[in-house]
VMD Tcl script that draws the C-alpha trace (Angstrom):
set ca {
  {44.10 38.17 113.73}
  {42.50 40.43 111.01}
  {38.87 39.62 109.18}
  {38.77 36.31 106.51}
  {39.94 36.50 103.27}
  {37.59 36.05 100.54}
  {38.10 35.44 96.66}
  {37.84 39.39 96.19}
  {40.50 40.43 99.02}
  {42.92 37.31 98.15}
  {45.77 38.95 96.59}
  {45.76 36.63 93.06}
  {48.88 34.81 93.21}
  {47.95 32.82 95.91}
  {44.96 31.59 93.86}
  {47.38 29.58 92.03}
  {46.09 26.02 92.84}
  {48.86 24.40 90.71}
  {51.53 25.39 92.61}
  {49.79 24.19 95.82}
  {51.68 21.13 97.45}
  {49.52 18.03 97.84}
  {50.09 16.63 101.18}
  {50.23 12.76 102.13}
  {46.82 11.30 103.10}
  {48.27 8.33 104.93}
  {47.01 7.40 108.27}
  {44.10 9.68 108.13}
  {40.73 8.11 108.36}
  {37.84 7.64 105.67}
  {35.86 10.08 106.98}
  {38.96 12.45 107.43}
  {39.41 11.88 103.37}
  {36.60 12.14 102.54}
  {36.10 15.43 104.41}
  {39.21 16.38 102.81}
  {38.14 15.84 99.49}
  {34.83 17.50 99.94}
  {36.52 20.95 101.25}
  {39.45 20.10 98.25}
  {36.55 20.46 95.26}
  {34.35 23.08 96.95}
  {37.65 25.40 97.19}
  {38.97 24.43 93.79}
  {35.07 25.72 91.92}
  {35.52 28.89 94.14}
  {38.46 29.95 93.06}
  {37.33 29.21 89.25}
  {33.92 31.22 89.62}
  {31.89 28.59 90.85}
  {28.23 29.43 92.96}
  {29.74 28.43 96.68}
  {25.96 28.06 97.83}
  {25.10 25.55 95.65}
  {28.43 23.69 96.15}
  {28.55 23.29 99.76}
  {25.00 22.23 99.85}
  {25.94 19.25 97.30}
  {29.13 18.59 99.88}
  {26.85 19.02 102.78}
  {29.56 21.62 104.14}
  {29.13 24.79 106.74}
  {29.86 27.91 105.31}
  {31.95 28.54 108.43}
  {33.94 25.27 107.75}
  {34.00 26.26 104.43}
  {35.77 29.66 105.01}
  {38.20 28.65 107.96}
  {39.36 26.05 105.27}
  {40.05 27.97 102.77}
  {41.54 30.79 104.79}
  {43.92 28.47 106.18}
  {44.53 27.21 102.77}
  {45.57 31.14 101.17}
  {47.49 31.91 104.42}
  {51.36 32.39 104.12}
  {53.92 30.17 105.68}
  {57.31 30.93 106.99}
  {58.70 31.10 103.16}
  {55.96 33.32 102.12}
  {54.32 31.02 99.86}
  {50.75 29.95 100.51}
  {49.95 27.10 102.80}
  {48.10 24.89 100.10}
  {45.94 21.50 100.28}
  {47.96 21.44 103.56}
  {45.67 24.06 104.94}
  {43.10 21.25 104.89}
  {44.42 18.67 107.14}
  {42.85 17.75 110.29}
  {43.82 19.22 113.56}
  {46.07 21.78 112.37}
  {46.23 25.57 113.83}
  {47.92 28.35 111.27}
  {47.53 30.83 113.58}
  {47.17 30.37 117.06}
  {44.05 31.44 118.55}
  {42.92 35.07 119.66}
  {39.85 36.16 121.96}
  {37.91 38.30 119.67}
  {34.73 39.00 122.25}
  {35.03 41.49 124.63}
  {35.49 40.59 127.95}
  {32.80 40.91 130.28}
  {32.01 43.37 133.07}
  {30.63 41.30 136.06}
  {31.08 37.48 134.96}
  {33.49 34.75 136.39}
  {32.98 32.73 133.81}
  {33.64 32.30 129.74}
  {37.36 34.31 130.01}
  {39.25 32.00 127.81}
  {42.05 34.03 126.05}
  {41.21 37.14 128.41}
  {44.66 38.05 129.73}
  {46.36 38.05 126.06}
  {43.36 39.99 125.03}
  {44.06 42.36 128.10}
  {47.58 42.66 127.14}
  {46.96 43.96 123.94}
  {44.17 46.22 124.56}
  {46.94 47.68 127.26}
  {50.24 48.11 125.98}
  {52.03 50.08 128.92}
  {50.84 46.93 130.93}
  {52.26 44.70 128.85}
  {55.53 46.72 128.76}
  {55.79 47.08 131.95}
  {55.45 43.19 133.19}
  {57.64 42.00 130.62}
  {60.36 44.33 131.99}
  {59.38 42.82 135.50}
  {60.32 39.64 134.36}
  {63.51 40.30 132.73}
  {64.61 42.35 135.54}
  {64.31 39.40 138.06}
  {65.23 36.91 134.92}
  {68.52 38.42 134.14}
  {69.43 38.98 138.38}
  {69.61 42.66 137.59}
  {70.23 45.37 140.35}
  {66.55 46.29 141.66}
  {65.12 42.92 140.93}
  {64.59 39.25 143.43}
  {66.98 36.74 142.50}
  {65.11 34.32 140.27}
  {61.45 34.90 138.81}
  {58.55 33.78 141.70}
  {54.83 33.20 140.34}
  {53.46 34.99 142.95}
  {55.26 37.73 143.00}
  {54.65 38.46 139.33}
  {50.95 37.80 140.12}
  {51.03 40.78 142.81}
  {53.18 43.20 139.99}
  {50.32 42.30 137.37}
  {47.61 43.58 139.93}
  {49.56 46.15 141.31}
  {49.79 47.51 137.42}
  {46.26 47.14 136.77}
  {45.17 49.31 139.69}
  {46.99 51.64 139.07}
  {45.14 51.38 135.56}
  {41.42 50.24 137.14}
  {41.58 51.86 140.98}
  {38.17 51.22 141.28}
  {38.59 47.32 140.90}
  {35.34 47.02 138.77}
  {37.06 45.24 135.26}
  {38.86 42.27 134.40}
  {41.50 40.89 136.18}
  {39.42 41.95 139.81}
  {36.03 40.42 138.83}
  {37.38 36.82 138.61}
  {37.65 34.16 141.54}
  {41.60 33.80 141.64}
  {42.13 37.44 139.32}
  {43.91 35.83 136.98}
  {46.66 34.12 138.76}
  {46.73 30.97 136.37}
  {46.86 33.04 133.05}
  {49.51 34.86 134.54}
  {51.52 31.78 135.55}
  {51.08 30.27 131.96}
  {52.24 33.97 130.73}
  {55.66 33.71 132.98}
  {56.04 30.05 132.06}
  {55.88 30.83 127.97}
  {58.09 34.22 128.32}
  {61.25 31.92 130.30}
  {60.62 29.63 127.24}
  {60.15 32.61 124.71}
  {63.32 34.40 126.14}
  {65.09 31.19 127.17}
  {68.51 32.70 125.74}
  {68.70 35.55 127.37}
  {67.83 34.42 130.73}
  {69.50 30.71 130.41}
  {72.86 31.49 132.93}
  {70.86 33.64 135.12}
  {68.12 31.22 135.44}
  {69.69 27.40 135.29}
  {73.66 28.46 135.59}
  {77.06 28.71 133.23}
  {77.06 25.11 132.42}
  {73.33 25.10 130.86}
  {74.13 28.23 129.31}
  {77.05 26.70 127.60}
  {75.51 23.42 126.63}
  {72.28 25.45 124.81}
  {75.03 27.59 122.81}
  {74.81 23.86 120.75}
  {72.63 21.85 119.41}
  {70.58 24.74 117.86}
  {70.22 23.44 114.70}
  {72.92 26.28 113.00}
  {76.17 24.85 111.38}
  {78.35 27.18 112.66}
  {81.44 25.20 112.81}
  {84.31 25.57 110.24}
  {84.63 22.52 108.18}
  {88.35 21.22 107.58}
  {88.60 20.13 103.84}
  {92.07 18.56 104.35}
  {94.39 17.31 107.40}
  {96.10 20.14 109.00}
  {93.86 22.84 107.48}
  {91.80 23.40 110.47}
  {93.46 22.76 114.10}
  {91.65 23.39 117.60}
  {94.08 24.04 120.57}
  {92.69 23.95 124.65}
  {94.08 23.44 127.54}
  {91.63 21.06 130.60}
  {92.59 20.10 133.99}
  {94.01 16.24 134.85}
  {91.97 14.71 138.04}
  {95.39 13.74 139.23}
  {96.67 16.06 141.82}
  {100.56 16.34 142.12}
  {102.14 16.82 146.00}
  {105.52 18.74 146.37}
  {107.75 17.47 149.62}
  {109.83 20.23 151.77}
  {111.98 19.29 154.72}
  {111.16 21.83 158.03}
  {112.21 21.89 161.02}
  {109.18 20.19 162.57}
  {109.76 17.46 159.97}
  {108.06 16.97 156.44}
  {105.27 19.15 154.75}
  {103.17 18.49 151.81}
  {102.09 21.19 149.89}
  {99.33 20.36 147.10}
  {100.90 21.45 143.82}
  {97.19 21.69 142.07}
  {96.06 19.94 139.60}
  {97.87 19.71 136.53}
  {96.98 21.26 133.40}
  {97.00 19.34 130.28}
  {97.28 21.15 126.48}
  {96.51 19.34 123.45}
  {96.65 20.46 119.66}
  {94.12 18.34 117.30}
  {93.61 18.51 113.52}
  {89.56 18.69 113.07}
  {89.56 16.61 109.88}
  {90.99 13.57 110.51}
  {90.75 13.53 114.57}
  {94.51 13.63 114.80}
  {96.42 14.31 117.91}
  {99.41 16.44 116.62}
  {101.21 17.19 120.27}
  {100.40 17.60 124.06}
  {102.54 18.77 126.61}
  {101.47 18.65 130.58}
  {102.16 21.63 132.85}
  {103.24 20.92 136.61}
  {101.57 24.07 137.65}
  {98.63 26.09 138.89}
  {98.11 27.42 134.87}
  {99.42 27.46 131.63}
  {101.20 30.13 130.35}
  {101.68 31.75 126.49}
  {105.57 29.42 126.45}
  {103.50 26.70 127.28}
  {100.98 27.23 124.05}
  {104.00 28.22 121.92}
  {105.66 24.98 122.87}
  {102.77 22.91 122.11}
  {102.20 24.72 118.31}
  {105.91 23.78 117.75}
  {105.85 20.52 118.80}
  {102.89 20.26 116.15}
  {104.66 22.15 113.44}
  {107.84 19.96 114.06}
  {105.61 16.59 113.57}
  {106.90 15.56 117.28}
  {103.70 15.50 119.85}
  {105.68 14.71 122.75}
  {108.38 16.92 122.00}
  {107.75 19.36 125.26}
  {109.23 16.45 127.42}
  {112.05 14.82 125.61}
  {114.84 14.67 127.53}
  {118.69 15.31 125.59}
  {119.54 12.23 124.60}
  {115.88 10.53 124.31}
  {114.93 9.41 121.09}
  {112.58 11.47 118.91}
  {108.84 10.19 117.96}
  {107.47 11.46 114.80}
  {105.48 9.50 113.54}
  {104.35 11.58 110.39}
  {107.86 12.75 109.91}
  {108.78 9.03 109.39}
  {106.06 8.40 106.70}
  {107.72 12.04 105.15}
  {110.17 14.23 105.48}
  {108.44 17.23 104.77}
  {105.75 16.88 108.02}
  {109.16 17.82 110.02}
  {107.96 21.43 109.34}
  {104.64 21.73 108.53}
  {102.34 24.59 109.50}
  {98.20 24.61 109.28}
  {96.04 26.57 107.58}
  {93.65 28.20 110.43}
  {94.10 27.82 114.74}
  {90.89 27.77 116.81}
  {91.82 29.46 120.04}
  {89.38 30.63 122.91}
  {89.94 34.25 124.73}
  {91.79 33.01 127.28}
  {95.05 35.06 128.63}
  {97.35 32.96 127.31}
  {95.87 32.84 123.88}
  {96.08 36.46 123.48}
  {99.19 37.14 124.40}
  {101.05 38.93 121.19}
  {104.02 36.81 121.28}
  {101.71 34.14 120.75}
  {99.70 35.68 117.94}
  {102.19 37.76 116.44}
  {104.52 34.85 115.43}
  {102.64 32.19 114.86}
  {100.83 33.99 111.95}
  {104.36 35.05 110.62}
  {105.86 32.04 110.94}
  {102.99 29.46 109.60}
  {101.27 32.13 107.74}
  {97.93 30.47 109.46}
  {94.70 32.67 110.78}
  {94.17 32.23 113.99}
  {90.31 32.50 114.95}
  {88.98 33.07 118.49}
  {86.24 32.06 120.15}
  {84.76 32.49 123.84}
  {85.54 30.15 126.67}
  {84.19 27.48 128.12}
  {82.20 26.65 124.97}
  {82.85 23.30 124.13}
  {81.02 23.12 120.93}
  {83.44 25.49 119.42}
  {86.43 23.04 119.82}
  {84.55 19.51 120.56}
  {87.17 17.39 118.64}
  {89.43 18.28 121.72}
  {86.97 18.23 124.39}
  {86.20 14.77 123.37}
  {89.78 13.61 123.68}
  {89.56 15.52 127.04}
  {86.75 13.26 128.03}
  {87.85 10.02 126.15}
  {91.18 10.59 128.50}
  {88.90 10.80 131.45}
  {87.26 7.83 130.99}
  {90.59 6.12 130.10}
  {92.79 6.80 132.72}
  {92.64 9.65 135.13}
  {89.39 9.51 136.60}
  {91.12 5.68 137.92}
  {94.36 7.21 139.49}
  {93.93 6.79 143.47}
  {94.96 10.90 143.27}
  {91.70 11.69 141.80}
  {89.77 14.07 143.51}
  {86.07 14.17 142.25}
  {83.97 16.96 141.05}
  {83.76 18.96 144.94}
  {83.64 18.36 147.93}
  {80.69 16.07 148.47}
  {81.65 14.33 145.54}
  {81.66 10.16 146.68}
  {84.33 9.11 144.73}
  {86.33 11.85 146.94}
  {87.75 9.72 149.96}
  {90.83 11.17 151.69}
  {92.05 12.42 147.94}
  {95.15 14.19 149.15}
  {96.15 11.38 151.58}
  {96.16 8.87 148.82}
  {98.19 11.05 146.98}
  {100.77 11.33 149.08}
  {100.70 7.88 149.88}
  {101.23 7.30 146.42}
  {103.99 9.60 144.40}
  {104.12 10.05 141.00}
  {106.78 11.35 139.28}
  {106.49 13.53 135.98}
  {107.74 10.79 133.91}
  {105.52 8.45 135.15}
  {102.60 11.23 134.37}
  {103.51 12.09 130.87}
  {103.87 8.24 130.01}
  {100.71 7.74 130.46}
  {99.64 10.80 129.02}
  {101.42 10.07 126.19}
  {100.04 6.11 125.85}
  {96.59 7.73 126.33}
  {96.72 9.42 123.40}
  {98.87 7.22 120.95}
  {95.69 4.71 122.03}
  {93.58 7.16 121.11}
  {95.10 8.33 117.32}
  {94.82 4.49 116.71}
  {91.51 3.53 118.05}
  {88.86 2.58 114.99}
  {85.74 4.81 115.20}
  {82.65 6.50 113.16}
  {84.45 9.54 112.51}
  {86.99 8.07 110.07}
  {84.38 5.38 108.52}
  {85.77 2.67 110.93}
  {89.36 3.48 110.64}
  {91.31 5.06 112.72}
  {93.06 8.69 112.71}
  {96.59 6.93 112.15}
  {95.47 4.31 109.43}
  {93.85 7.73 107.62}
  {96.57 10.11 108.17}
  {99.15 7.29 106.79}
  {97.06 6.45 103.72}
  {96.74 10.39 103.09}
  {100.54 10.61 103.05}
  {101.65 7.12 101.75}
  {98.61 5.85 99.70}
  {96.72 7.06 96.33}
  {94.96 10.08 98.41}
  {98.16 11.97 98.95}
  {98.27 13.99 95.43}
  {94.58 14.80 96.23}
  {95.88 17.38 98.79}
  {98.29 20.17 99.39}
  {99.77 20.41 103.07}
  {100.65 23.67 104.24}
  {104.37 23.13 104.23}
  {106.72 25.73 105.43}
  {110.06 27.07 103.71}
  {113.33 27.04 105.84}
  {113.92 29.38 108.61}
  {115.70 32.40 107.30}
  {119.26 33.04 109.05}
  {118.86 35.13 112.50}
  {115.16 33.86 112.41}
  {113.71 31.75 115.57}
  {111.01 29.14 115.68}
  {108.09 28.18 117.94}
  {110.64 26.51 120.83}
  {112.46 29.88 121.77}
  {110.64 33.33 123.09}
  {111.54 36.68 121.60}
  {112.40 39.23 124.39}
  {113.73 42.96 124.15}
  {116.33 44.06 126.77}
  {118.21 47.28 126.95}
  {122.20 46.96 127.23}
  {123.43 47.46 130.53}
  {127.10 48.53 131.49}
  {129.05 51.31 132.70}
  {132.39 52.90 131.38}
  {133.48 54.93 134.18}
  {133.09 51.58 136.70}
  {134.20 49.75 134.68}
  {131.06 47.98 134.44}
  {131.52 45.61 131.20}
  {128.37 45.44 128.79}
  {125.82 42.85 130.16}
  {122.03 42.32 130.10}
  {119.90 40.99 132.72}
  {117.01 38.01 132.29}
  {114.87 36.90 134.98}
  {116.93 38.43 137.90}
  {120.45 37.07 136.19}
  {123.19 38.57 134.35}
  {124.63 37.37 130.94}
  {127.30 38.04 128.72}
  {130.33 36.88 126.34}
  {133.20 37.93 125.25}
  {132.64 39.43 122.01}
  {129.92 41.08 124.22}
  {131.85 42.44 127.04}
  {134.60 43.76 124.53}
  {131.95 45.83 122.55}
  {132.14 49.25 124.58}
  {129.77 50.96 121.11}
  {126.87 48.96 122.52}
  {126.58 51.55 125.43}
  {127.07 54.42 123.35}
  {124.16 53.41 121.08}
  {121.93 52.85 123.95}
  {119.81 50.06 121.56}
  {117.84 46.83 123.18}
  {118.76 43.80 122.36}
  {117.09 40.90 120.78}
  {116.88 37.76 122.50}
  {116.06 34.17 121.37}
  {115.30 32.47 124.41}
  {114.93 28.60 124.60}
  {112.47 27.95 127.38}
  {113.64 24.42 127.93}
  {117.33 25.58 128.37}
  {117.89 29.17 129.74}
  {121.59 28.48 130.61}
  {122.58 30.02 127.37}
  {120.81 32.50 125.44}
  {121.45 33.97 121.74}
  {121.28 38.25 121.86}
  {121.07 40.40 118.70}
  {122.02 43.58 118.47}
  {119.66 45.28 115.31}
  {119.29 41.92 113.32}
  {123.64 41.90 114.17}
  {124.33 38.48 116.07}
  {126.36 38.74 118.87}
  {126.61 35.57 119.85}
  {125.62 33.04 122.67}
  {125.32 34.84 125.76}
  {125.98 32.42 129.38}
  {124.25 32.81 132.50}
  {126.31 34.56 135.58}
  {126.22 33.74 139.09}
  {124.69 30.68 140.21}
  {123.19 30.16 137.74}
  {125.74 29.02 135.39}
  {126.57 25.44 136.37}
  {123.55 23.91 135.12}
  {121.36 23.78 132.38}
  {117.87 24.86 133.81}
  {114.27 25.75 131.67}
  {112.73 28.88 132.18}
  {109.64 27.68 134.64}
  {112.69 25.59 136.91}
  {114.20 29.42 137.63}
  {110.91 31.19 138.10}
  {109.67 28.47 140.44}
  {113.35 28.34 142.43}
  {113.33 32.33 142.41}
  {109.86 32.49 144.13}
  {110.88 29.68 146.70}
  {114.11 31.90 147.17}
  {112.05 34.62 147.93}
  {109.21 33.13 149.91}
  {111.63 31.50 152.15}
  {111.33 28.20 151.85}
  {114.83 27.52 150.93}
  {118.11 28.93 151.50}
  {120.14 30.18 148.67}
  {123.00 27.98 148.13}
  {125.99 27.53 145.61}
  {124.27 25.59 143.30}
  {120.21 26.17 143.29}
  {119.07 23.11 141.48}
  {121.44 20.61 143.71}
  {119.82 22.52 146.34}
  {116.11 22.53 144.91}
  {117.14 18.40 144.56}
  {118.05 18.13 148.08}
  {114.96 19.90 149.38}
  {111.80 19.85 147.31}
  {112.33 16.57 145.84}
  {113.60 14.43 148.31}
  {114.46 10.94 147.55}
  {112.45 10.07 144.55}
  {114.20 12.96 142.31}
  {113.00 15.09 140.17}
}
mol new
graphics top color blue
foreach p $ca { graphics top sphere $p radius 0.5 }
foreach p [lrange $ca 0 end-1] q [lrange $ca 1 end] { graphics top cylinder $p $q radius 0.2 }
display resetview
């Protein structure tokens, strides 16, 4: 802290006293005003040329309580304005307190303030223990694994011998040479530095939870439904148990928990679509079916079986939500979210941005964290499969014994899924001003709102041009003329072809890959073009084509093929029936 100001050395437009903010007086005492007061009129003749001798004696005032007042009163706040009539309110510091006096040679006593004033006076010191501490703060190479008071009490003397070898200054002459300033230093630097060290110090999850909260608005605000949408994936407490005949009788193999994706719209609270995965992770077909089954207007559209009827229930109010896109995608950086098949086409096809954001940061995409947890609480935490937060968890009693005792199928898991969430679009809560995300999202499309807004609709699909539901993949053209080797391509260890195809001998003279639109629910049968040039729909050889079969069915038959645990038959799926599921079918 530098010398007072006075009237000469006050730079003169903080001697405006108009502009000075009166504070409230309430709850302060009568002798509190009318100290207030006092120190308010001797200020106000000093700044307009009055004699301050004569004052104060009429006010019965200190000159030293006169001066701290009125330098508190010309001192800048955090705006750079000056503090005011504020300035002169009891028990309030400005400035926090500095040792000015030096400190003394051989005393024990009167060392209030020493070590900051040690600090300063010594610079490399101070350097030096504050990269001590973030060296063991942060867990870096060289360092102890978490910050000890004692051991930053031996580095502080071990720095200022080096400084003082002769032991005859401050820290050495007191009784316990400094060890509590030193542990109120540490305990202020954590606090100080509390961002940088937060994982290191209390772990991931309190490092995740202080990312909010902060006081920043750094969330993007939605100003219509389907402008901003937030997509994540969380796991179900529900474990799933696969059943495989052996020789020595029936095994059990723990399929994992499974994996649960959900697209929201941020503005109203609106579940668009969900689809559960049966498997150790999602994958990018999984996101892509998800974003379809939102731009389509049919959330459960990942599991409807041929022949099921369609729910859509913003495609019944309109037409035109039966392909609608959004404005902006909130992603995190996981794998699957980065995938360019992902990216790539859902900006060409919606037109949307899509914005990232880092994992496990919940406050990034809370709309769908809190259906996460409102699920939780609703159903799967009370499924006799549930298996707790670890090990020692209580609630964790013989998990995967009452899940095999009790079998669900997928059905039975995306029903409930499903009634989960249709219970939650049309629960009443404070986010909608006691209506619920279904009564809003009908009056926005059927009531007076709905020429207030304009939905991102999308044109029709241009002809040759896939949507969300099928992947894009390049293969080369296989074949040979000399073997007689017909032209063919090869997907996921399978050959396909079709007439048209086979008769085409120029495809293996122009050595081109082909285009193909791949429906991941149905892989049977799979559209090829050749340079934007259909060539038709292309059938599965082999095995493989007696029945239809999605994408994730083959890759999971193909690794049981190769791990052994069945034998490769005429018909896989008849065989994957006979063997994996067992009696209650798949």
């Amino acid at each position: 802290m530098g010398s007072r100001l006075t009237l000469k050395t006050t730079p003169p437009e903080r001697l405006v006293l108009a502009s000075w903010a009166m504070p409230s007086l309430e709850g302060l005492g009568a002798a509190e005003k009318k100290r207030f007061y006092s120190l308010k009129e001797a200020i106000t003749g000093y700044v307009h040329g009055a004699r301050i001798t004569r004052l104060l004696q009429a006010q019965s005032i200190w000159k030293e309580v006169f001066y701290r007042a009125y330098d508190k009163c010309v001192a800048l706040d955090g705006q750079g304005m000056p503090i005011g009539w504020v300035g002169l309110l009891p028990y309030l510091e400005i400035q926090p307190r500095q040792r000015r006096k030096p400190l003394p040679t051989h005393q024990s006593t009167g060392l209030a303030g020493a070590l900051a004033q040690f600090l300063r006076q010594n610079s490399d010191i101070s350097a030096a223990l504050e990269s001590y501490l973030l060296l063991n703060a942060k867990r870096k190479p060289g360092g102890e694994a978490g910050v000890r008071h004692k051991s930053v009490h031996m580095e502080f003397l071990r720095l200022c011998e080096a400084k003082d070898p002769d032991m005859q200054s401050w820290p050495f002459t007191s009784r316990r040479r400094g060890a509590g300033a030193v542990r109120e230093f540490t305990k202020a630097f954590l606090i100080q530095h509390y961002d940088a060290i937060v994982a290191t110090q209390y772990g991931d999850k309190a490092a995740t939870k202080a990312k909010a909260g902060n006081g920043h608005g750094s969330r993007l605000v939605a100003c219509m439904p389907m402008d901003i949408v937030e997509m994540d994936e969380h796991a179900m407490g529900c474990i799933g148990t696969v059943r495989i005949e052996t020789p020595e009788g029936f095994r059990f193999l723990d399929a994992g928990r499974m994996t649960l994706l959900l697209l929201v719209d941020r503005h109203k609270g609106w579940i668009m679509a969900f689809k559960v995965i049966f498997r150790e992770a999602a994958n990018a077909g999984d996101a892509m079916d998800v974003l379809h089954a939102g731009v389509v207007g049919e959330p459960d559209w990942a599991h409807r079986k041929d022949g099921q009827l369609a729910t859509r229930p913003l495609a019944d109010l309109d037409d035109r939500f039966g392909w609608c896109g959004f404005n902006c995608l909130l992603l995190d950086n996981a794998l699957i979210h980065l995938a360019d098949e992902l990216v790539s086409r859902v900006m060409s096809l919606s037109g949307c941005a899509v914005n990232f954001g880092p994992v496990k940061t919940p406050a990034r995409r809370q709309l769908v964290e809190r259906v996460f947890n409102e699920l939780e609480r609703a159903g799967f935490k009370r499924l006799p499969q549930t298996t707790g937060a670890g090990p020692q968890d209580p609630r964790r009693q013989k998990a995967e014994e009452a899940a095999r005792a009790c079998v669900l199928s997928e059905r039975e898991i995306v029903d409930l899924v499903s009634n989960l969430l249709r219970n939650f679009n049309e629960k009443m809560g404070k986010a909608n001003l006691a209506a619920s995300p279904a009564q809003r999202m009908h009056a926005l499309i059927c009531g007076p709102e709905r020429d207030q807004y304009q939905f991102p609709f999308l044109p029709p699909l241009r002809e040759g041009e896939a949507d969300l539901s099928k992947s894009i993949i390049t293969v080369p053209i296989r074949g040979n003329k000399a073997t007689g080797r017909r032209p063919y391509f090869s997907f996921l260890e399978v050959d396909y072809t079709n007439p048209a195809m086979a008769k085409d001998w120029a495809l293996l003279d122009e050595q081109v890959n082909l285009e193909l639109h791949v429906a991941r629910t149905n892989v049977r049968f799979i559209d090829a073009f050749c340079r934007q040039r259909p060539l038709g729909t292309c059938q599965a050889g082999g095995r493989w084509r007696w029945s239809d079969h999605s994408i994730d069915l083959r890759r999971q038959i193909n690794q049981l093929l190769r791990g052994g645990y069945i034998v490769a038959p005429e018909k896989p799926l008849s065989n994957l029936q006979c063997h994996v599921c067992g009696p209650h079918g798949a």
